[in-house]
N, C-alpha and C positions, 0 to 999 in steps of 0.2 A: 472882404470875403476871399478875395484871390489868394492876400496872402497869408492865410489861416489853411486854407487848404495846401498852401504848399510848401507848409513849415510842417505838417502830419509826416510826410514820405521821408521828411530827413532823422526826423526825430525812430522811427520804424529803421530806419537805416540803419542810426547808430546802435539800437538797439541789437540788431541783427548782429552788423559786426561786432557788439563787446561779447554777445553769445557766441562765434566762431571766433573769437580770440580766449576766452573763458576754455571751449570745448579743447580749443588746439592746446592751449597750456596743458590742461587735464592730459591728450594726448599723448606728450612731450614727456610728460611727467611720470606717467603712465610705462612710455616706453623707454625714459630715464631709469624708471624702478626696476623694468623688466630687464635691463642692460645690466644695471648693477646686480641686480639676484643671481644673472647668468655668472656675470664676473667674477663674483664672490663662491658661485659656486663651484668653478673652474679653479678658483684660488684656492692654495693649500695653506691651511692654516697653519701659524707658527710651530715651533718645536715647540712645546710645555718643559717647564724641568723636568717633569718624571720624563717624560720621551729619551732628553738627554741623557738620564742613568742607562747605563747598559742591562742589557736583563740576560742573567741565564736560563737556559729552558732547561726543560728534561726530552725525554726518549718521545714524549706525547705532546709535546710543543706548547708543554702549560710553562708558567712562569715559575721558578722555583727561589730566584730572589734577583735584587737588583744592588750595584753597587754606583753609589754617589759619593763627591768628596763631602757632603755634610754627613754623612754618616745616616740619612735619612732611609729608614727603612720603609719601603712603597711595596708590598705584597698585594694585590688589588685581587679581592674574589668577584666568582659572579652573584649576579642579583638575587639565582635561586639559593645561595647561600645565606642569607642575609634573612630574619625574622621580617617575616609580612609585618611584625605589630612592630619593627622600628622603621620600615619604610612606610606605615600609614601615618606613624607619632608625626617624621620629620615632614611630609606632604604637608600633614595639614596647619604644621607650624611654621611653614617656611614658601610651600606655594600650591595652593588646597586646587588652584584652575592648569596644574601642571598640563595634565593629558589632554587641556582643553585650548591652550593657547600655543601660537607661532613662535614662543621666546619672549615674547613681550606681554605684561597685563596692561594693557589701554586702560581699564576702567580704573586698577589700582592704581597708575601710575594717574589719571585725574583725579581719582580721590586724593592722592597724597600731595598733590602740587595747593589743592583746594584747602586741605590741613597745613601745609607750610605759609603759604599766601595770609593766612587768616592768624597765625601764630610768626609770623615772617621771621621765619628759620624752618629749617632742614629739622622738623619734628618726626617726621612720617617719612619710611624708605618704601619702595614696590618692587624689589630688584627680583626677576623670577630665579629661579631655582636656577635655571640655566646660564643665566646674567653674571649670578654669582659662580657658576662653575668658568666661566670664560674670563674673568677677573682674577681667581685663585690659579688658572690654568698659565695665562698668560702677560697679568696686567699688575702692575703697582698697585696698593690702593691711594696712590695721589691724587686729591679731588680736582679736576679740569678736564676743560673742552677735549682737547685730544683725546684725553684716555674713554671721556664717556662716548665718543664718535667711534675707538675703535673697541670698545667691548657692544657698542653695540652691532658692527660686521662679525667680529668675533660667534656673537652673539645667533643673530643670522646665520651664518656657516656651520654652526656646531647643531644647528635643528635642520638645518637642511642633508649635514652629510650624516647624522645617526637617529638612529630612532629613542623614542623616547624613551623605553627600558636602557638604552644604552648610556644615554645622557644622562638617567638616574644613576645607575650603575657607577659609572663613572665620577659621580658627583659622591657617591659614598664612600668611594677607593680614595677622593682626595679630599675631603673636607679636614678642618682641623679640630680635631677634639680636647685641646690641649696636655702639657705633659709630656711634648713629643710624639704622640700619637694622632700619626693622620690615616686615616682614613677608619670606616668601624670595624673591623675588623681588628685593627691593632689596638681600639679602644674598647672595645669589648673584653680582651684579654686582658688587659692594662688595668681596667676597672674592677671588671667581675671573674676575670680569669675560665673565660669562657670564651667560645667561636659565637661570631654576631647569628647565627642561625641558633644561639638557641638562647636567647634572651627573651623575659618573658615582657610583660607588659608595662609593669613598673621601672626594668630596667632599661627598655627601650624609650619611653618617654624623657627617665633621667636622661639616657645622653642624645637624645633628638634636642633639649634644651642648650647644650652645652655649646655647639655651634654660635650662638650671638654672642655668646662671652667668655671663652674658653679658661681665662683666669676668673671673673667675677662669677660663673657657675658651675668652677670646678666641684665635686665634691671631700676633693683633698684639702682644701682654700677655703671653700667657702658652701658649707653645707646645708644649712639655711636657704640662702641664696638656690643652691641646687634644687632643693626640696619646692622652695616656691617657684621656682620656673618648670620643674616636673608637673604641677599641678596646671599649669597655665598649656601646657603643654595637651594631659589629659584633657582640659575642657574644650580644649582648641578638636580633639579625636572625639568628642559628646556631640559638638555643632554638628561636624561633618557626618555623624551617624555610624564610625568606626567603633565605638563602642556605646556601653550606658552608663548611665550615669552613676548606676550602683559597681561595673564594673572601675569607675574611675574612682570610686571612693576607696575601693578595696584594692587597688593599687596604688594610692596616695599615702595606707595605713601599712602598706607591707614595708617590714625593716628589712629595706637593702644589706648585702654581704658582700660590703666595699671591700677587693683585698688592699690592703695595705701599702703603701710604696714604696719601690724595691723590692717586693716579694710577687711582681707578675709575669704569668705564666710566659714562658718566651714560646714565640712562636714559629721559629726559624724552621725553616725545610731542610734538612740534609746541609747545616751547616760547615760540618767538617768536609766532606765535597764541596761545596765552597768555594770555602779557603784554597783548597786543591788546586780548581780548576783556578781561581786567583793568581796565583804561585806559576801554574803552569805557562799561561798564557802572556804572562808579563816576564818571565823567565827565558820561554822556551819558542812562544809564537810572536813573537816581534812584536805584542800590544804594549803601548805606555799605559804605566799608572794615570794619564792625564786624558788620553781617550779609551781608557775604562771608566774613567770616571763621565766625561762629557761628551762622549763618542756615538751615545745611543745606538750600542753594539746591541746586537744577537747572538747571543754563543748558547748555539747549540752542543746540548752533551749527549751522552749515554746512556744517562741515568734513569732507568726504571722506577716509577714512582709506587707500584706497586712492591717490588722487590723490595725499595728503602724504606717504605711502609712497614713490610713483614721483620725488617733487618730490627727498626727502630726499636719493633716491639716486643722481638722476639728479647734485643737487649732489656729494655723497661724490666720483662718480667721476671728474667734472669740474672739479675744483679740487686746487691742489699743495696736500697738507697739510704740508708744509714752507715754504711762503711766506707771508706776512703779506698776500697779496691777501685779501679778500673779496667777499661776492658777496649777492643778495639775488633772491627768484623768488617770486610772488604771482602766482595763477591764478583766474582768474574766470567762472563759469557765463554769459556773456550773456545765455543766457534767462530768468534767474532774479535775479541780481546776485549769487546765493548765493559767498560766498568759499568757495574747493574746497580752496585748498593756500596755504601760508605756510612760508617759509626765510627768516631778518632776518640768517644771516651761517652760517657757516662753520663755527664751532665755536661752540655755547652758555655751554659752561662756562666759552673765554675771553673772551668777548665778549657781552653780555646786549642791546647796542644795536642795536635792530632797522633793520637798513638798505632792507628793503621800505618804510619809512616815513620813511626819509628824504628831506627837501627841499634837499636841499645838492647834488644831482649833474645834472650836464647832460645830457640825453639825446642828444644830438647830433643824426645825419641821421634817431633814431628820431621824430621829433617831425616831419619832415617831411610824412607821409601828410595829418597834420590839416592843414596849408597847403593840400596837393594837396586833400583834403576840401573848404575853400572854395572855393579855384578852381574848383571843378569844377559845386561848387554853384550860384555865379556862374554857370554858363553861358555864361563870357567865355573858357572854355578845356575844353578836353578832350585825352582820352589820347593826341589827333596834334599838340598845339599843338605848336609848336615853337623852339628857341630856339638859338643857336648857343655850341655848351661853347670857350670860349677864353679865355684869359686875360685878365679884364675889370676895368677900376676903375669901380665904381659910385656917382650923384652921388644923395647924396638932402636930405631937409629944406631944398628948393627949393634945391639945390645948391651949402648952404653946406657939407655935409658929403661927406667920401667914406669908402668902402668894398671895399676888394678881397680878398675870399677866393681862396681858390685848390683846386684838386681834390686829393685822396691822390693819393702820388707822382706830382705836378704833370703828372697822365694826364689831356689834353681829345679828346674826342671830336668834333668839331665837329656839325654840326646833326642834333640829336637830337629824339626827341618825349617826351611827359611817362613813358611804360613806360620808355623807356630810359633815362631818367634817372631814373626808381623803382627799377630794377634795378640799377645802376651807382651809385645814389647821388650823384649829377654835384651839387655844390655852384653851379657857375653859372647851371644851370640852375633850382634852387630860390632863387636870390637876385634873378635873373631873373623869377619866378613871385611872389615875394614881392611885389616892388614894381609886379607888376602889379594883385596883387588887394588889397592894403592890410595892412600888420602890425594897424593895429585890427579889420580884419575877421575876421584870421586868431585873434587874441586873441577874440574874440567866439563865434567856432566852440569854440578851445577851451574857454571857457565852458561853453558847452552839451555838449561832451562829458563833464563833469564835472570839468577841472582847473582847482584855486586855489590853484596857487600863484602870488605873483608873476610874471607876465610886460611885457619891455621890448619896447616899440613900434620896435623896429630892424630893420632887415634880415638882422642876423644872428640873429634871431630863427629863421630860415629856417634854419638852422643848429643850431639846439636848445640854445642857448646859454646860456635861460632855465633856471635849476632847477626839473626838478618827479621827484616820489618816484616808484620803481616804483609802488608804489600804484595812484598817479592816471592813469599811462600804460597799465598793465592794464583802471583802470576805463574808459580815454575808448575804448579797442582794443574792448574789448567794447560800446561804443553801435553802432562801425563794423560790426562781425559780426553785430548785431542789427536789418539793415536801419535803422540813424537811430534806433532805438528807443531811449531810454535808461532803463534802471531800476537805480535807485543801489546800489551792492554793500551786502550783507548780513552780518553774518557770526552773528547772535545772533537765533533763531528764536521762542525763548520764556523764563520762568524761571519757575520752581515754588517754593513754598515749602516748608516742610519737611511741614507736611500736605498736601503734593499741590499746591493750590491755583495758579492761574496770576498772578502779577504783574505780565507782562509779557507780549506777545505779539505781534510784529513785525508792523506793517500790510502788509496785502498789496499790493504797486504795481500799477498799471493799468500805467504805462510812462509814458512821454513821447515822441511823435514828435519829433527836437528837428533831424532832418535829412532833407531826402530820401532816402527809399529808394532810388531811381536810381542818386542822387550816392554812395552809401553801397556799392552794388552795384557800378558803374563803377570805385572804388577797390580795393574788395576784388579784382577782377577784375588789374586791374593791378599789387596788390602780389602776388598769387599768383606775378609775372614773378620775386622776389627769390629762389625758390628755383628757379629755372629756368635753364638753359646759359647763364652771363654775369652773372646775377646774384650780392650779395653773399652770398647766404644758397645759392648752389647747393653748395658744400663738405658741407652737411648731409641735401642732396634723396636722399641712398640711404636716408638713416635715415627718412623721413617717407613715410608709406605712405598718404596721405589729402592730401586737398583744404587746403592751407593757406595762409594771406597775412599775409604780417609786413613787417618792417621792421628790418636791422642801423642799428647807433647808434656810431661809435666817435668819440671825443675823444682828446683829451693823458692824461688821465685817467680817461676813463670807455670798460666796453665794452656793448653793448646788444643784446637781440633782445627784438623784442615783440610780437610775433602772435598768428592765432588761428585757430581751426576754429569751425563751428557753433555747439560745443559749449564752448569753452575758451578766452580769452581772455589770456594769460600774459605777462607781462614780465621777462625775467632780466637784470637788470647784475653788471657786475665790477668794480672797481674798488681802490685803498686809502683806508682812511681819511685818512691825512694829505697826499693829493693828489699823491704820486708818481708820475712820471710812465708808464705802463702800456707793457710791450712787443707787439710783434707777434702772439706766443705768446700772453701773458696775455688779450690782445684777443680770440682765435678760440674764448678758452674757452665763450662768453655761447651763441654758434647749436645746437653739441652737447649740451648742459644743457637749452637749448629743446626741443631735435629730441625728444632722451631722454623727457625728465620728459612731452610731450605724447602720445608713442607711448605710453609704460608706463600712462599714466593710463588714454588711452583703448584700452588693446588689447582691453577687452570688446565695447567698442561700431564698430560697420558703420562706414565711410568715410559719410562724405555731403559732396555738394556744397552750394554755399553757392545760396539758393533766390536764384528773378532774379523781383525785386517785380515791377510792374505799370510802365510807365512807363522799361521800357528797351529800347533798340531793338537787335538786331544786323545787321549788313551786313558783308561782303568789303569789303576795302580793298587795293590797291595796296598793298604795301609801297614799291616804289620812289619814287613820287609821293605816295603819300599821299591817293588820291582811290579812291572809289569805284573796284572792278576791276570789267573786262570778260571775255568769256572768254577771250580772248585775254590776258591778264596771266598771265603765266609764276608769278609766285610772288602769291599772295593768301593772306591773313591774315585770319580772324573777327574783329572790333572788336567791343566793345559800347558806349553810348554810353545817354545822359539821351537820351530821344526828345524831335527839336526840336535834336540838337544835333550829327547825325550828318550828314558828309560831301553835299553834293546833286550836285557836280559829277565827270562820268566821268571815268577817265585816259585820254588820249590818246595815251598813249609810244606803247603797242602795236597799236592799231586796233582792229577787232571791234567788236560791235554792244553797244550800250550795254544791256546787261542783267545784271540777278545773279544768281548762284545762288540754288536756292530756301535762305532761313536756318532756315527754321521750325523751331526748337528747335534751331538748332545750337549755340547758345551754349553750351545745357545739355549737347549730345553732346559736343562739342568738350572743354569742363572735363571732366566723365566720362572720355573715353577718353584725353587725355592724362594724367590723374591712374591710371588704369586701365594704359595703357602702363608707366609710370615703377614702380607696382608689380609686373607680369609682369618689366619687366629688372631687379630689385633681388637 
């Protein structure tokens, strides 16, 4: 009996302690797990390849594209872009317990061990949705211990540091859809030549299927195959209750409008800025093509997505897509130099050569205002000087040489002043003006306004004869809308490296006064006449609802408008590449593409008028004579002029006492309410 009784207490013993060896392991374990979650959490998960593409932004800090040496295009939208009926398809066919689990299915993952065991093979996968995104993110798909040990940290880290919308999100920006096309967005276009938000239900299914076999359920390869994983797909959104059953029948009978391949919609953002800013920064900012490509840079730009929006579309509407013209439109912040918008041609995908930067095209009578700009600067003329438009041979190079232009359909106006020859574009009057104030002088202006390209010391200079790129004729447009200020276009604000860090960062300009503001004023002032009754650019004054001064440009070859508001500085040509000769039609397309792309940009922002520096005078002028009016002159006209350079003598025609209206501010009323009127009658 003794020792039955005292074999009980040991037996209670051991029990005791395998339960505190049990409890403590659990413990151990416990806060082994909790160590590691902490660790994992703290740890920063690998680079992914897309990480390593560099990405350019825009002005709004959204992505506008990325550059890789495979040539892999990763534009990743967000979620709310993307149709609810293709993120319910792929849920329910790929991981229906998404929103409900930690990264891992326990139960799928014993079911499918339970199916492999009993068929002894890998018949059955459980890989959640997120498993799979930490494997295509990070991981080979080589089958072994390591890689499954670290997709499943991987794994862990990527549910702990984002939410689930973002790990879907994410998960649709990189999946592979085959064809070259990852993520849906680029296989939405690629297939149906549509943005993935508006895919309808049948065609969301199709490519939610396409994921487990990108060549076996292509529908370019293999459409059969497609079609029966589309349906499998559909029944898989019946189970879950995302649709019904009569809805899934009538998506399994609708005939897809597969586009064809080779013919999908591209969907590049402002690829000619780009290339730009490409060129720029491997050029100019000390980037290697090799950490552009693997550097997982930031390059922040300038670019206005709204602006290259309006630019895109104002081209889309204004160019034959059945003709081989092209066209080019670069817009410019004056007061910033910030570049807003870039279009280098027509179509990207046939055409990669950016024609905003070409130096091969003549600007024609667009080039003219900078002439007017010296003269005027001179002080040897002003907006009454006058010249007489007639058909003239000009002797120059101490008159061993001559020169006779002639005006559009050999229409002369005879004795004109510098507005109506701004507005009319009068060729003998600017060749006239040329050789008054010096072709070196006028080259010296344009200097300072910012263009280099070659220019010839001629008289047809005066004629825009010399090539220079949209470009440079945006940038010199916007010193003139900046009061004479000049500060050089921008388009690259900073870069980051892949830790953050800044490597660049755009010096901020002071400006440069490089002209008078007067001069600079008095010009604007009279080119505003171009969209005004008689001028070349009035055909487009219903569409312009604001304060605006340009200039038409047309040649044999080329067609031009290149003006600006306050705020916007823009140049659009037309032309073709191999220098054929442009029609009438083709000519008128340049002013409407202006008008457009300037309205749409700025429809957020108020009209303003252009401000009137320090150092400009206005008075009433005689229109008849050209002199100071009296009150007695039947018709008088507001002038503004460089003070110092405005009319001193009365007119006489009519009599009346030598006095003038009071002007004080009417400069500014006059611009205001004529710009004010022209909007009430539109």
């Amino acid at each position: 009996m003794a020792n039955l009784f005292t074999r009980r207490p040991k037996r209670k013993n051991r029990f005791l302690l395998m339960l505190k060896l049990f409890t403590g392991m659990i413990v151990l374990l416990l806060i082994a797990g909790g160590v590691l979650l902490g660790w994992l959490y703290q740890k920063n998960l690998p680079l992914a390849d897309t990480d390593r593409n560099s990405r350019l932004l825009d002005s709004q800090g959204d992505i506008i594209a990325t550059f890789s040496a495979s040539g892999r295009s990763y534009e990743p939208i967000k979620l709310n872009q993307i149709s609810p009926l293709l993120v319910k398809a792929t849920l329910s066919v790929e991981d229906r317990k998404f929103y409900g689990h930690f990264g891992f299915d326990l139960e799928g993952m014993g079911r499918a061990a339970l199916v492999n065991l009993e068929h002894m093979a890998r018949v059955q996968g459980a890989s959640t949705l997120t498993q799979q995104l930490a494997r295509n993110l990070y991981l080979s798909h080589e089958k072994t211990w390591s890689r499954k040990i670290k997709e499943a940290m991987y794994t862990a880290q990527l549910e702990m540091k984002y939410t689930k919308d973002e790990i879907l999100q994410m998960y649709l920006n990189e999946i592979y859809y085959g064809h070259g096309a990852y993520g849906i967005e680029a296989a939405s276009l690629m297939y149906f030549g549509k943005p993935a938000k508006d895919l309808d239900l049948a065609e969301s299914a199709m490519l939610a299927g396409i994921p487990k076999g990108p060549t076996y359920y292509s529908p370019y390869t293999h459409l059969d195959n497609a079609k029966k994983r589309q349906k499998i797909v559909l029944g898989t959104m019946v189970a879950t209750g995302d649709i019904t059953q009569k809805e899934a029948d009538q998506a399994a009978a609708e005939k897809l409008a597969i586009k064809p391949q080779g013919q999908q919609k591209s969907n590049l953002t402002a690829p000619y800025f780009r290339d730009y800013v490409k060129n720029l920064v491997t050029s100019q900012l000390g980037i290697s093509e090799d950490m552009l490509d693997h550097g997982g840079l930031n390059i922040y730009t300038t670019l206005d997505p709204h602006a290259q929006a309006a630019a895109e579309e104002a081209v889309a509407k204004g160019m034959d897509s059945a003709s081989d013209l092209e066209t080019a439109l670069v817009s410019i912040d004056p007061r910033s130099g910030y570049v807003k918008a870039m279009v280098g041609g027509k179509n990207y995908k046939e055409s990669q050569y950016n024609h905003a930067l070409a130096k091969t095209r003549q600007p024609g009578s667009s080039f003219k205002p900078i002439m007017y700009l010296t003269a005027l600067s001179s002080k040897t003329m002003t907006g009454l000087t006058t010249f007489n438009s007639e058909p003239t041979l000009f002797h120059y190079d101490n008159n061993r040489k001559t020169y006779q232009p002639s005006n559009y359909g050999d229409k002369y106006l005879g004795e004109i002043n510098m507005e109506q020859a701004i507005a009319a574009s009068d060729n003998i009057y600017a060749v006239n003006t040329m050789l008054k104030v010096g072709a070196d002088n006028v080259i010296a202006t344009a200097r300072k306004l910012g263009i280099v390209s070659p220019l010839e010391s001629v008289p047809s200079l005066a004629l825009g004869t010399s090539p220079i790129s949209p470009f440079e004729m945006a940038s010199a447009f916007a010193v003139i809308s900046n009061n004479g200020k000049r500060i050089p276009p921008v388009a690259v604000l900073k870069i980051t490296d892949a830790a953050g860090e800044v490597i660049y960062e755009a010096p901020k300009p002071a400006g440069e006064q490089v002209v008078d503001p007067a001069a600079a004023y008095v010009l604007t002032h009279l080119m505003e006449s171009v969209f005004e009754s008689g001028g070349t650019g009035n055909r487009v004054s219903s569409i312009m609802k604001r304060p605006v001064a340009g200039k038409t440009g047309t040649t044999d070859t080329d067609a031009w408008l290149v003006g600006y508001t306050p705020e916007l500085a823009t140049a659009v040509w037309v032309g073709f590449d191999k220098g054929k000769t442009i029609t009438t039609t083709d000519a008128h397309r340049a002013a409407p593409i202006f008008a457009q792309y300037t309205e749409k940009a700025l429809e957020n922002v108020p009209p303003k008028i252009f401000t009137i520096p320090s150092g400009v005078v206005s008075v009433y002028i005689d229109e008849e004579s050209g002199k100071l009016a009296t009150a007695d002159c039947p018709h008088k006209k507001l002038e503004v002029f460089i003070a110092g350079t405005e009319p001193t003598e009365y007119c006489s025609l009519h009599g009346g006492e030598k006095e003038q209206p009071d002007v004080k501010n009417k400069a500014e009323e006059h611009s205001w309410w004529s710009d004010f009127k022209r909007w009430l009658t539109d």
